[in-house]
C-alpha positions in Angstrom: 16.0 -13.1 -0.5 16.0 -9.8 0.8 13.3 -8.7 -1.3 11.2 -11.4 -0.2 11.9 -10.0 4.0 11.3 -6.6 3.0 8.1 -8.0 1.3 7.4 -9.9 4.4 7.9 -7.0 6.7 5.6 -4.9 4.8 2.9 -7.2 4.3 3.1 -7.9 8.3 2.5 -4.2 8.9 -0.2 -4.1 6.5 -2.1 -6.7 8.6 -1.4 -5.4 11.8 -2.6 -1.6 11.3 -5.4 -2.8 8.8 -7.6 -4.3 11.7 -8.2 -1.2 13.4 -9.5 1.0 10.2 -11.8 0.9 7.5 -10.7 -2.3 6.2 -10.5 -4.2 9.5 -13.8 -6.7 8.5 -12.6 -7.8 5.3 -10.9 -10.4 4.3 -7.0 -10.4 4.2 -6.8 -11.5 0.9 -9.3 -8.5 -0.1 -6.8 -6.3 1.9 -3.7 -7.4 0.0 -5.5 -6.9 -3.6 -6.4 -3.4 -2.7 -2.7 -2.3 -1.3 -1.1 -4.5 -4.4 -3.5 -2.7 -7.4 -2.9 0.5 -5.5 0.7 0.2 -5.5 0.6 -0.7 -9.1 -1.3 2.3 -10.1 1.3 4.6 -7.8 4.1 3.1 -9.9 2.1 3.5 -13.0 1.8 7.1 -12.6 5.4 7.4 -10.7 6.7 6.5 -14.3 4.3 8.4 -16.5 5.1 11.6 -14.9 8.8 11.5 -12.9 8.3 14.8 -12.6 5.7 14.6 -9.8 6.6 11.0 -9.1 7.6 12.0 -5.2 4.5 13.7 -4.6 2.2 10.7 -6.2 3.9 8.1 -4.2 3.7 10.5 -1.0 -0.1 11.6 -1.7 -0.7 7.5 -2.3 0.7 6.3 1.4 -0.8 9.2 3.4 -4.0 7.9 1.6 -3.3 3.9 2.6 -2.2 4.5 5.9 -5.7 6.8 6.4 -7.7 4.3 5.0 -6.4 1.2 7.4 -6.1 3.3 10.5 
């Protein structure tokens, strides 16, 4: 259950923020599939290389929060 209100949180903060930047006329469901294949490829690459893992997943949500701002 607490992943599921952390999930919530998150996807709540995703809405908010994303209707003031470059994603703010499309659909929320659009929205959601581009954060969700985004986060997958993060991971992806988090796990391939561990090494650099921290700077992937710190490169990847500078990049998200510039694109919806």
């Amino acid at each position: 259950m607490a992943g599921f209100a952390a999930a919530h949180r998150s996807v709540n903060l995703i809405r908010q923020v994303a209707r003031h930047g470059a994603l703010r006329d499309q659909d929320s469901a659009f929205v959601g599939a581009v954060v969700e294949s985004l986060a997958n490829t993060t991971m992806d690459f988090m796990s391939r290389d561990p090494k650099h893992a921290e700077e992937v997943c710190m490169s990847t949500f500078e990049f998200l929060w510039k694109a919806l701002r």
